[in-house]
C-alpha angles and dihedrals in degrees: 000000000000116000117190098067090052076045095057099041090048092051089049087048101058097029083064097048089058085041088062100037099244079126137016083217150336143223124188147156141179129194141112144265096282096036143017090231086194145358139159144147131241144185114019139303095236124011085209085066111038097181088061102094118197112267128220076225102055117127110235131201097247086205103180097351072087089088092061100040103044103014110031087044102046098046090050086058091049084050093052096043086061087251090116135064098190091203099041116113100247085222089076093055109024125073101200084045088051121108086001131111086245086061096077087056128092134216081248091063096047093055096040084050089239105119098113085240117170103268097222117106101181083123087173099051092038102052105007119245098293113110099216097047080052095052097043092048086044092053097035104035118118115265118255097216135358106280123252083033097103148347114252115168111222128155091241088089103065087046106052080053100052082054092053098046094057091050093050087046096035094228139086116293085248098051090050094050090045091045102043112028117012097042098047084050092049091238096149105171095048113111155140111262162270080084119213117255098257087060100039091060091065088043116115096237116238134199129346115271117219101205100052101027087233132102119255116269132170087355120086124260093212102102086209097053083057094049096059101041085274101287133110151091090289111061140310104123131125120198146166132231091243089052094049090043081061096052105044092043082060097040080059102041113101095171092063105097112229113273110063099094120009089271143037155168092324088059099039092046085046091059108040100074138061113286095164092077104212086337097124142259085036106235126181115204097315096324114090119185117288117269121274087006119131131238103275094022086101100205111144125194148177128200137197134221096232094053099293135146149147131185128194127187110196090186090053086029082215121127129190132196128193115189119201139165093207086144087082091071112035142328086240102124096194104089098042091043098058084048090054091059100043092053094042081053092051098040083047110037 
């Protein structure tokens, strides 16, 4: 494969999306597991400081790409620790499942999104701003639907399995992720927010914040993720593009023995493929095939909220990322969402 021409068309790509303000900037890169093939950055870091150009190095707010990076990854190392039976009822296994709605559902369900879980997501106006009256209507409420009838994508999901995973570990959701899974990778500015000042000032800025009249940097946009101290399944993470390139070289590696970081190839080959049988859309655990692919085509992707996304193709063995802060402008999905694909279709021809 040549790879210059897939290089300039991506640069032009990106450069025009922050032309047209779909985005203040952009990072990306594309490579395998052996070599990033191309990256750059593009636009600038802050549109209130033009001078300010977007940096390889920019911390971005992860949004939703958290459960991958803190949830996905530490319940596959529970799984492959034998802590985890993937089709047990949490309830028989579970305490705070037991006797509860929640307790006929499997880990399986919750990361096929078919648990039947209540699709609301208004944590605040649901359960009030304590954590522990969140956490005990998340894990008691009444089921919306059966499990296994439909799949319904909710960001319950993500965190009834953050909280299991701490009660399986033992430890916060952010010092799991940071023991088992971002220090053994060496991603080392990967963490959970508020972030301190020295590492703010390099963060791409999201959406206005009406309370304050700035725009939110170093604290997570996810209203959810505030409300409970910033950590949790849905989102709260801040990451770099280095420390993504490492994660996903070592998703895709099928060579690294297990060890190295709290999962490996048996999780990753477990999730990239389709667990929801002829349920549609088809998902896998938290990855769900790649947008406008077709079926076979084996792309995989996850987005967030803020600009995010990452993309990994075991069969090419090849992964992409592509880091914005769109949410400065505007929540329409529609222009950041044509230049994902067209990006997706140029890191993977």
């Amino acid at each position: 494969m040549t790879h210059l021409p897939a290089t300039e068309k991506i640069e032009e790509l990106l450069a025009g999306g922050a032309r047209d303000r779909a985005y203040p900037g952009a990072v990306w890169a594309v490579g395998d597991t052996g070599t990033v093939w191309t990256r750059g950055a593009t636009g600038v870091l802050d549109p209130s400081e033009p001078d300010m150009p977007m940096r390889l190095d920019t911390v971005f707010d992860a949004a939703s790409l958290t459960k991958i990076l803190a949830v996905w990854s530490s319940i596959g190392a529970l799984w492959e620790d034998g802590k985890l039976d993937l089709d047990s009822p949490l309830g028989g296994f579970w305490p705070e499942a037991e006797g509860h709605p929640l307790g006929m559902v499997t880990a399986r369900h919750l990361l096929t999104h078919t648990a039947g879980l209540p699709l609301r997501a208004q944590l605040k106006r649901l359960y009030g701003t304590d954590p522990q009256d969140v956490r005990d209507g998340v894990l008691h409420e009444a089921l919306h639907r059966p499990p296994g009838e439909a799949v319904e994508y909710t960001d319950r999901a993500a965190l009834i399995l953050g909280y299991l995973a701490e009660y399986l570990s033992g430890l916060p959701l952010d010092q799991l992720a940071m023991e088992r899974t971002w220090q053994p990778l060496g991603m080392d500015s990967t963490r959970y927010g508020p972030l301190p000042a020295q590492a703010a000032a390099r963060c791409a800025p999201t959406e206005l914040d009406e309370d304050t009249g700035t725009h939110l940097k170093g604290i997570v946009h996810d209203f959810s993720a505030r409300l409970l101290g910033g950590v949790c399944g849905i989102a709260g993470t801040f990451t770099v593009l280095d420390d993504l390139v490492a994660f996903l070289r070592y998703t895709l590696d099928t060579t690294t023995a297990p060890g190295q970081a709290g999962f490996g190839p048996a999780w990753t080959s477990e999730s990239l493929r389709i667990q929801t049988g002829p349920l549609q859309p088809g998902r896998g655990f938290f990855w769900h095939p790649a947008a406008g692919t077709e079926p076979g085509e084996d792309i995989w992707s996850h987005y967030g909220f803020t600009g995010t996304a990452l993309w990994v193709s075991p069969g090419q063995r090849r992964w992409a990322v592509l880091l914005t802060n769109k949410l400065y402008y505007t929540r329409d999905r529609r222009p950041l969402t044509d230049i994902r694909t067209a990006f997706r279709v140029l890191a993977f021809s």
